[in-house]
C-alpha positions, 0 to 999 in steps of 0.5 A, a space after each residue: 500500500 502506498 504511504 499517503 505522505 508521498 501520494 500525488 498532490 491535488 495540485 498540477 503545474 506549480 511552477 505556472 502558478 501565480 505567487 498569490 495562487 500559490 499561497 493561496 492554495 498552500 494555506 488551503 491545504 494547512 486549514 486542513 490539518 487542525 482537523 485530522 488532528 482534532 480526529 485523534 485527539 482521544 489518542 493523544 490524551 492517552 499518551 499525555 496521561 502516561 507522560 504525565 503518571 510517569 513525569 510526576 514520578 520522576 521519568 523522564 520524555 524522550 523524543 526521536 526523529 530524524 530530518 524534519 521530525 527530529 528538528 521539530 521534537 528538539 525544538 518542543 524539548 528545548 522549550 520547555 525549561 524556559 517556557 515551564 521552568 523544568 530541569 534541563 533534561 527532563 524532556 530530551 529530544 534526539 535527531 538522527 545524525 546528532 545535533 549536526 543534522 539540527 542545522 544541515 542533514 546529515 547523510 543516510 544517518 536515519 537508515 541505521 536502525 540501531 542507532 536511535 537506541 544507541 543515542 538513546 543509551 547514552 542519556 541512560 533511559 529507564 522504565 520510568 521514562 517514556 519514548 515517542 518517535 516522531 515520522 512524517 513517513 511511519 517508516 524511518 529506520 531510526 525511529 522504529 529501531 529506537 521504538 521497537 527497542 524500547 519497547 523490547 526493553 519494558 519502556 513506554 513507546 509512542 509515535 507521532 505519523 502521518 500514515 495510517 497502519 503505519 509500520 511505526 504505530 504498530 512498533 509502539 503502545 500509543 500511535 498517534 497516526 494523524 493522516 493530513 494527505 498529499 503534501 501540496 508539493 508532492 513529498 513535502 512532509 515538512 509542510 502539512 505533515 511537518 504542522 500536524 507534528 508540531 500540534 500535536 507536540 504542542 498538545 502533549 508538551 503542553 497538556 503534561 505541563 499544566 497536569 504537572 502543575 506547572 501553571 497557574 490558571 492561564 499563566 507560566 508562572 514557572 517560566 525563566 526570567 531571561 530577557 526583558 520581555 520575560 520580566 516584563 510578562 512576569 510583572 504583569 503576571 503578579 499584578 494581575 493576580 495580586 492586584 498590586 501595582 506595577 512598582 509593588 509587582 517588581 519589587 516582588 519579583 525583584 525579591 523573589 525572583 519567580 513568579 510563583 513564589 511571588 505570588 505565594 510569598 504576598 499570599 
């Protein structure tokens, strides 16, 4: 059977397309993904919940991928200590051919079945962790060798995919096979695919977040102070919750030097 991802695009003779037809026909295609992914959202609660058991005892989440799909779960990884205010290392994402392959693709590195596994060991993942592989295709050696090892080993598995019966999915415990059709550039998954991946890494990162408490009503109140802006939004976060004024705000964030405990603290 053929894999979705690299069926024929709805669309003939790009190249003879106006700049304003083609963009036109590329957003219509995104406003397609929200809905293939709202179709699988009960599997997506499934895994978040097990990320969330696992998290609050100590495990650890793990993302793998390869191209477009690993860039995508170490952008998620990398941006949850600053957003959540999480340890360094408690969502850890892994790109076939090693950070090189963030910025330039690394050659044939996603064919080694065995090296996800490897990369995967050298972080010392347990039982108490949790693995989602991540591919557009269902079909990247990397990621299922990585899945399909872990799995051997006693270790929750997930995926995130873009085909349906994908042969990744039936490697793990919780596949999460969001089917967005053919690419507008036939092949593209960094496109409709490559979206879909982001929103439902979104979803999960997000979800087990605010399950681990790390949110208070709408607010990041765990976030790192790093910039300006950053301190900026804390301040507004404390004035609003505590009704104080802008001066009172800083001088508890200056005090505190957390948005939580800020809020606590006057409390």
């Amino acid at each position: 059977m053929g894999l979705t991802t690299e069926s024929a695009s709805h669309y003939q003779d790009l190249e003879r397309m106006s700049v304003g037809d083609l963009l036109a026909n590329i957003n219509r295609e995104d406003k397609s993904v929200p809905l293939a992914v709202e179709k699988v959202i009960p599997k997506i609660e499934q895994l978040v919940l097990v990320i969330a058991e696992r998290m609050k005892q100590g495990g650890r989440l793990f993302y793998i991928g390869a191209g477009t799909s690993g860039r995508l779960g170490i952008l998620d990884a990398s941006e949850i200590p600053p957003t959540y205010g999480m340890p360094q290392g408690k969502v850890i994402g892994l790109i076939a051919g090693g950070d090189t392959a963030i910025r330039k693709a690394v050659e044939n590195a996603e064919d080694d079945p065995n090296q996800a596994w490897k990369d995967l060991q050298a972080h010392h993942i347990t039982t108490s962790d949790v693995l989602v592989g991540i591919a557009a295709s269902g079909r990247t050696p990397y990621v299922i060798g990585g899945v399909r090892e872990a799995r051997a080993q006693g270790i929750v598995t997930g995926c995130i995919t873009c085909n349906e019966g994908s042969e990744l999915g039936k490697n793990v415990d919780y596949p999460i096979e969001v089917v967005v059709g053919p690419e507008f550039v036939t092949g593209s998954t960094r496109m409709k695919a490559g979206t879909a991946q982001k929103l439902v890494l979104n979803m999960i990162s997000t979800a087990a977040m605010i399950q681990l408490g790390r949110v208070k009503g709408n607010k990041m109140v765990d976030m790192q102070l790093t910039n300006h802006k950053l301190v900026n939004r804390g301040v507004k976060m404390i004035m609003d919750e505590l009704q104080v004024s802008e001066s009172q705000a800083e001088e508890l964030l200056k005090k505190f030097g957390n948005v939580r405990k800020a809020i606590d603290g006057k409390k």
